[in-house]
Kinemage of the C-alpha trace (Angstrom):
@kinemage 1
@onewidth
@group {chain A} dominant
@subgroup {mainchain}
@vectorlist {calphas} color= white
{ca unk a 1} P 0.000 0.000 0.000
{ca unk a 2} L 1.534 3.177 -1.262
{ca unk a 3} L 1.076 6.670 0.505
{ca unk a 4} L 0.836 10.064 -1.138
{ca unk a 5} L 1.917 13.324 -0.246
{ca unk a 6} L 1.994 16.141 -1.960
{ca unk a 7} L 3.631 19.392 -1.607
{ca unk a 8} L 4.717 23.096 -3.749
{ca unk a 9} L 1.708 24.784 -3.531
{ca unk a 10} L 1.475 28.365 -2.534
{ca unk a 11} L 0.142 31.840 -3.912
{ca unk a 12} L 1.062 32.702 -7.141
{ca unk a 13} L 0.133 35.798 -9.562
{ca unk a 14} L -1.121 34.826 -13.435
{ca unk a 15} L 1.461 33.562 -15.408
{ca unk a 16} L 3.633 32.543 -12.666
{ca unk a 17} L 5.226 28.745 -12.625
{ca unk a 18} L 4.497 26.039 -9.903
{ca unk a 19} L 6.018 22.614 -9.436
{ca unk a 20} L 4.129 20.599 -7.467
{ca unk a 21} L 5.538 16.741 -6.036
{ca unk a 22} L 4.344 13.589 -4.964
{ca unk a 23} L 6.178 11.706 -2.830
{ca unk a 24} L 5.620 8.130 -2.488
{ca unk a 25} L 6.238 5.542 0.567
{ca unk a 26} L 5.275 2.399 1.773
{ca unk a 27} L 5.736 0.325 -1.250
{ca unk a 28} L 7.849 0.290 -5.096
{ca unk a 29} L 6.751 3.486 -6.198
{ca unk a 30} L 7.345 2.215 -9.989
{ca unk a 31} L 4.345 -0.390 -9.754
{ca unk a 32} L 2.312 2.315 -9.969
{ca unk a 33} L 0.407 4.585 -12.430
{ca unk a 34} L -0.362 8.748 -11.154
{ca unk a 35} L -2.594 10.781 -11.776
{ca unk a 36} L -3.228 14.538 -10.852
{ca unk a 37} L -6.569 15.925 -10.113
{ca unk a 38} L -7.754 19.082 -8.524
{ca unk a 39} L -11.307 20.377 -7.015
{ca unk a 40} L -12.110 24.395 -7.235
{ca unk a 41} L -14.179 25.789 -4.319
{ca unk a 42} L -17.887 24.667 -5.158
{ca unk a 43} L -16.891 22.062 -7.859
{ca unk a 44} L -16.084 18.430 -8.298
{ca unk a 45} L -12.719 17.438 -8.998
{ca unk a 46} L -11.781 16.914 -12.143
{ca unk a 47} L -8.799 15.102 -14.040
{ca unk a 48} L -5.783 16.996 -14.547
{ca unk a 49} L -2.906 14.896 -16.038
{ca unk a 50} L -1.674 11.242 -15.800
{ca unk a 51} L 1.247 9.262 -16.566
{ca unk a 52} L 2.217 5.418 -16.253
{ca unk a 53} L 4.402 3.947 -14.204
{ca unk a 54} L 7.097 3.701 -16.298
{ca unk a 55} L 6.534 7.707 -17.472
{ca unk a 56} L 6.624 6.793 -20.952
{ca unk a 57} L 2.935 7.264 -21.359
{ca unk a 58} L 1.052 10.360 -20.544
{ca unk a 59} L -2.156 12.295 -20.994
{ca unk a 60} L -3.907 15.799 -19.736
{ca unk a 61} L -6.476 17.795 -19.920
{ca unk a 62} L -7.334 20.014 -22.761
{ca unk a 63} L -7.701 22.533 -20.122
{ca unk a 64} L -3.956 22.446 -19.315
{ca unk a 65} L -2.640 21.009 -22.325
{ca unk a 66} L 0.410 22.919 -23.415
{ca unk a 67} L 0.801 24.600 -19.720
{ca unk a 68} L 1.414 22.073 -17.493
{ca unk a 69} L 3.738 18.444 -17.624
{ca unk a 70} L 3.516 15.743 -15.598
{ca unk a 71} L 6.569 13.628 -15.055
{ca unk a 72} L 7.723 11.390 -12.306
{ca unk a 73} L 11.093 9.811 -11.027
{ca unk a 74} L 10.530 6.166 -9.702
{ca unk a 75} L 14.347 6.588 -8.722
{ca unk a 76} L 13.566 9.002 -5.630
{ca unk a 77} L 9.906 7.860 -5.495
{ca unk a 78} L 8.117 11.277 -7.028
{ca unk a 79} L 5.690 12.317 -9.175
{ca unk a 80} L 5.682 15.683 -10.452
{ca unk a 81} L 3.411 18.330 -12.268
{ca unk a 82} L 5.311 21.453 -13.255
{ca unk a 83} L 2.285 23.991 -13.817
{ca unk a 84} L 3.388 27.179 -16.453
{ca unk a 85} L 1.075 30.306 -17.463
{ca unk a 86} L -0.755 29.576 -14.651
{ca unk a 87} L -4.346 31.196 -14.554
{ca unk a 88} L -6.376 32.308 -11.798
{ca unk a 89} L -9.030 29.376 -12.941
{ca unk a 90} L -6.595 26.868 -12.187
{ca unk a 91} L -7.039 28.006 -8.527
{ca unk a 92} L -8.330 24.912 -6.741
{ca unk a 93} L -6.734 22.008 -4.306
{ca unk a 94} L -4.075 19.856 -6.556
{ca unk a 95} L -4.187 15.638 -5.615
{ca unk a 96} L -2.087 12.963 -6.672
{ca unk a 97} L -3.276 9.841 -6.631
{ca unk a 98} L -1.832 6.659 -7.764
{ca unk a 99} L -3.024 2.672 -8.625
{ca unk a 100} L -0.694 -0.509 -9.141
{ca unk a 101} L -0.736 -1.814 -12.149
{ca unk a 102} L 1.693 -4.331 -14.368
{ca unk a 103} L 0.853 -2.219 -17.452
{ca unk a 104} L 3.824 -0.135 -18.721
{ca unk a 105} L 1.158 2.131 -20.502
{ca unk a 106} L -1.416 1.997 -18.480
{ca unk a 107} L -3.071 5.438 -17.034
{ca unk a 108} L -6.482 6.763 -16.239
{ca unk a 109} L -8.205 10.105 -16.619
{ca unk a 110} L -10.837 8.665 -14.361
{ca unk a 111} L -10.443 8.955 -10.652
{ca unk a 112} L -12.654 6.126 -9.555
{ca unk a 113} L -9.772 4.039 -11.067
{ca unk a 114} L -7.181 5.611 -8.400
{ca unk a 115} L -7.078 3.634 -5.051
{ca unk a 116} L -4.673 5.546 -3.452
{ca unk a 117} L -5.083 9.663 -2.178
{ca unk a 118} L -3.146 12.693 -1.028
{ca unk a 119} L -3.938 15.183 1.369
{ca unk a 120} L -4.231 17.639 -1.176
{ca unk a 121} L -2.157 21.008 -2.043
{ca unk a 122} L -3.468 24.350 -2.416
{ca unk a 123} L -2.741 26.605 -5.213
{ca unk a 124} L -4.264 29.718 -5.513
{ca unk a 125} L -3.516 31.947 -8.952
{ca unk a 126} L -3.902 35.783 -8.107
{ca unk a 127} L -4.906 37.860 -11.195
């Protein structure tokens, strides 16, 4: 069972930069496939990005498609999502969240799929 903590948030003006991590214990970080999801005061969450365990396969939303990456390194047990031209509507709480899997490809934009949960990470975009 893997636990998930996330950290890098923080107040930042529009078109400022964030990198937010993961960090993974309690079991081989690498047998898992992230995602990142975030919820906006008075809104459901909603898929951000995702990548597979290996980090050769990745997907995100068209909302942040071209802004923000997600990468990981299974070396020092971290996910990352490095978060450019950020907008005041990407204001909301950031998760990871991560599920084992043997697929090398595998990901999921769909967060019932994710067994595993951060605390969460707040970043607010100021305009």
């Amino acid at each position: 069972q893997v636990q998930l903590v996330e950290s890098g948030g923080g107040l930042v003006q529009a078109g400022d930069s964030l990198r937010l991590s993961c960090a993974a214990s309690g079991s081989t970080f690498s047998n898992y496939a992230m995602g990142w999801f975030r919820q906006a005061p008075g809104q459901e969450r909603e898929f951000v990005a995702a990548i597979s365990r290996t980090g050769g396969t990745t997907n995100s939303a068209d909302s942040v498609k071209g802004r923000f990456t997600v990468s990981r390194d299974n070396a020092k047990n971290t996910g990352f999502l490095l978060m450019n031209s950020l907008k005041p509507e990407d204001t909301a709480v950031y998760y990871c969240a991560a599920v084992r899997t043997y697929s090398t490809t595998y990901y999921s934009p769909q967060q019932e799929n994710y067994h595993y949960w951060g605390q969460g990470t707040q970043v607010t975009v100021s305009s």
